[in-house]
C-alpha positions as CSV (number, residue, x, y, z in Angstrom):
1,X,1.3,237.0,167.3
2,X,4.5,237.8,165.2
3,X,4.7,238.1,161.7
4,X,8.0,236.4,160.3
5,X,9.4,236.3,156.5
6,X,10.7,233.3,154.9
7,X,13.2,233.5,152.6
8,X,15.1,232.1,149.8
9,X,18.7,231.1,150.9
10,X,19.7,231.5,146.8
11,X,18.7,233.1,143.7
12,X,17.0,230.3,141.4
13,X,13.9,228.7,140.5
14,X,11.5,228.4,143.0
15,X,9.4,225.5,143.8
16,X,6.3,224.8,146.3
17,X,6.3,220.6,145.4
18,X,9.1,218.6,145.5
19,X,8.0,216.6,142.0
20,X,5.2,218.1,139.4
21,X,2.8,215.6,140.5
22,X,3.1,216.0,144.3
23,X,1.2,217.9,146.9
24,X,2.4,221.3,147.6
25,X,4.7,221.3,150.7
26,X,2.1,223.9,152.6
27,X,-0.6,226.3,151.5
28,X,-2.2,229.4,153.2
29,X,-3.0,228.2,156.9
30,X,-0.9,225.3,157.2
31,X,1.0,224.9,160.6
32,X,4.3,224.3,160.2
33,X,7.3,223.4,163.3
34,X,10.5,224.9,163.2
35,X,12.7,223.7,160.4
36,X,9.8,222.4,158.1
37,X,10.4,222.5,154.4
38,X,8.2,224.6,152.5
39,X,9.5,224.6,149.5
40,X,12.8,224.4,146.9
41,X,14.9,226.7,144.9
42,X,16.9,224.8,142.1
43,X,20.1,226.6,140.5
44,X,21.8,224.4,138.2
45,X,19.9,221.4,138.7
46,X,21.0,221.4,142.5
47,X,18.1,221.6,145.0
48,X,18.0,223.2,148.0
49,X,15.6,223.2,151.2
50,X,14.0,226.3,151.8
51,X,13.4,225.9,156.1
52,X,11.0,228.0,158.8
53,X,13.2,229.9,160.9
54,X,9.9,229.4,163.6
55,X,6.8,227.1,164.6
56,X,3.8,229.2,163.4
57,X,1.0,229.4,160.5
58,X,1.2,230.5,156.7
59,X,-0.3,233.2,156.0
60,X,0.5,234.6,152.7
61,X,2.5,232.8,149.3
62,X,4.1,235.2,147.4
63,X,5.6,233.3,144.7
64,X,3.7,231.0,142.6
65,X,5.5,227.0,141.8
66,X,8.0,227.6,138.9
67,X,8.8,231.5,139.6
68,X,12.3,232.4,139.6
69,X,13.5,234.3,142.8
70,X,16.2,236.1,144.7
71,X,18.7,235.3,147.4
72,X,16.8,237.2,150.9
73,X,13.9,237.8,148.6
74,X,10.8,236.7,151.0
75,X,8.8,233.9,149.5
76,X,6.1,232.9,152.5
77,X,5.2,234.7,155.6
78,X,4.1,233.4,158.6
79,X,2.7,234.2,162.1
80,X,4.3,232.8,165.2
């Protein structure tokens, strides 16, 4: 199996839930189709989807709910 990075589309604030009282979008080992949310980045007060690229699993979450992030920097990876 392949191991593919997900990646924020903006720099911003990073989000794994889309309110603070809801369920993460996905955690380590949830499978996930092809254009599934997994989380949000927020500049501004806008929000934006961040999308799989490809059907597979999570494997690894490298930032936590709440961390700020880069544009391209990876976020999630998962294995096809």
């Amino acid at each position: 199996m392949a191991q593919h990075d997900i990646v924020s589309p903006l720099p911003g604030t990073f989000y794994r839930r889309s309110s603070p009282d809801a369920a993460p979008y996905v955690e380590v080992g949830t499978s996930v189709d092809n254009g599934a949310v997994i989380g949000l980045v927020e500049v501004m007060k806008q929000f934006s989807d961040v999308e799989t690229s490809v059907a597979g699993r999570i494997t690894e979450i490298l930032i936590d709910d709440g961390e700020p992030v880069d544009a391209g920097q990876v976020v999630m990876r998962l294995e096809a």
